[in-house]
C-alpha positions in Angstrom: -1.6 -16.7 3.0 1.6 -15.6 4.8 1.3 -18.0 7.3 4.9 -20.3 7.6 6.7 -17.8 5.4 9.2 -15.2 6.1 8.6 -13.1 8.9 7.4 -9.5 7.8 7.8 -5.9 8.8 5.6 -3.5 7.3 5.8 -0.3 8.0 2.8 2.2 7.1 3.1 5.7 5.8 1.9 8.7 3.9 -2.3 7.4 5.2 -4.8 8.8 2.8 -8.1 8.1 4.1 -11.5 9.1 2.7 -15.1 7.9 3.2 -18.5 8.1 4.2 -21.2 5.9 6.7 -21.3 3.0 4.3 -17.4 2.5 2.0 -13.6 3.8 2.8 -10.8 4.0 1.4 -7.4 3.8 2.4 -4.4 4.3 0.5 -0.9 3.9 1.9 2.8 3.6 0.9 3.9 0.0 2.4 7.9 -0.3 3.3 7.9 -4.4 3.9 11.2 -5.9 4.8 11.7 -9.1 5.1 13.6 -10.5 8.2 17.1 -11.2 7.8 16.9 -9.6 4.0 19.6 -7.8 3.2 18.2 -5.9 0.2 16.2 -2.9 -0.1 12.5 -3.8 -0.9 11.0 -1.5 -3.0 8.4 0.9 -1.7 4.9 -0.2 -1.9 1.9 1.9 -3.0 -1.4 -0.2 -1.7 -5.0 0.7 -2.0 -7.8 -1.0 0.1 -11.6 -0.3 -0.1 -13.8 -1.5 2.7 -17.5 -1.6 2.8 -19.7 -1.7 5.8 -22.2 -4.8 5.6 -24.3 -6.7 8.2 -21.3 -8.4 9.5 -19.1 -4.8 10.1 -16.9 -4.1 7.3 -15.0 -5.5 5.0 -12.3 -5.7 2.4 -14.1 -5.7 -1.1 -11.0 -4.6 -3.0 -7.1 -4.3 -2.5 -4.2 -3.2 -5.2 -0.8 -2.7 -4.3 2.3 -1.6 -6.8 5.8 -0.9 -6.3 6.6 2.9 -6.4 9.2 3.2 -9.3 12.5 5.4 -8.7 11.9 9.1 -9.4 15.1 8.4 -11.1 14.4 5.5 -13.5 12.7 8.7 -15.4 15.4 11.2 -15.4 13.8 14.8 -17.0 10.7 12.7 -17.7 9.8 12.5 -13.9 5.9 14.4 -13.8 6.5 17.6 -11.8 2.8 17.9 -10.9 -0.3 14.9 -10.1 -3.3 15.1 -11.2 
């Protein structure tokens, strides 16, 4: 998919990891910047979900959204997460 494109950096942080024998679940914060860019990307919050199969295992699902600005919600910014 990327392959030809602009070359990349991600950088991975804030790993959230759960599972068991059989699914996982990994959710992230992505920082990707793009070589050259001069611009700030915004920061990334990505979900994948693997299950193990006959073949080892694999990504069944993946979501990723950009985190908005605490301050694009001034006093409205939730406090707590539930």
């Amino acid at each position: 998919m990327l392959a030809g494109g602009a070359h990349l950096q991600v950088d991975v942080s804030e790993a959230v990891v759960s599972g068991n024998a059989m699914v996982a679940v990994h959710s992230v914060f992505e920082n990707i910047r793009v070589a050259g860019a001069t611009t700030r990307s915004p920061l990334i919050a990505a979900t994948n979900v693997y299950i193990r199969g006959a073949l080892g295992w694999r990504m069944v699902m993946h979501h990723a959204s950009p985190v908005p600005d605490a301050a694009d919600f001034g006093d409205l910014s939730p406090r707590v997460v539930h």
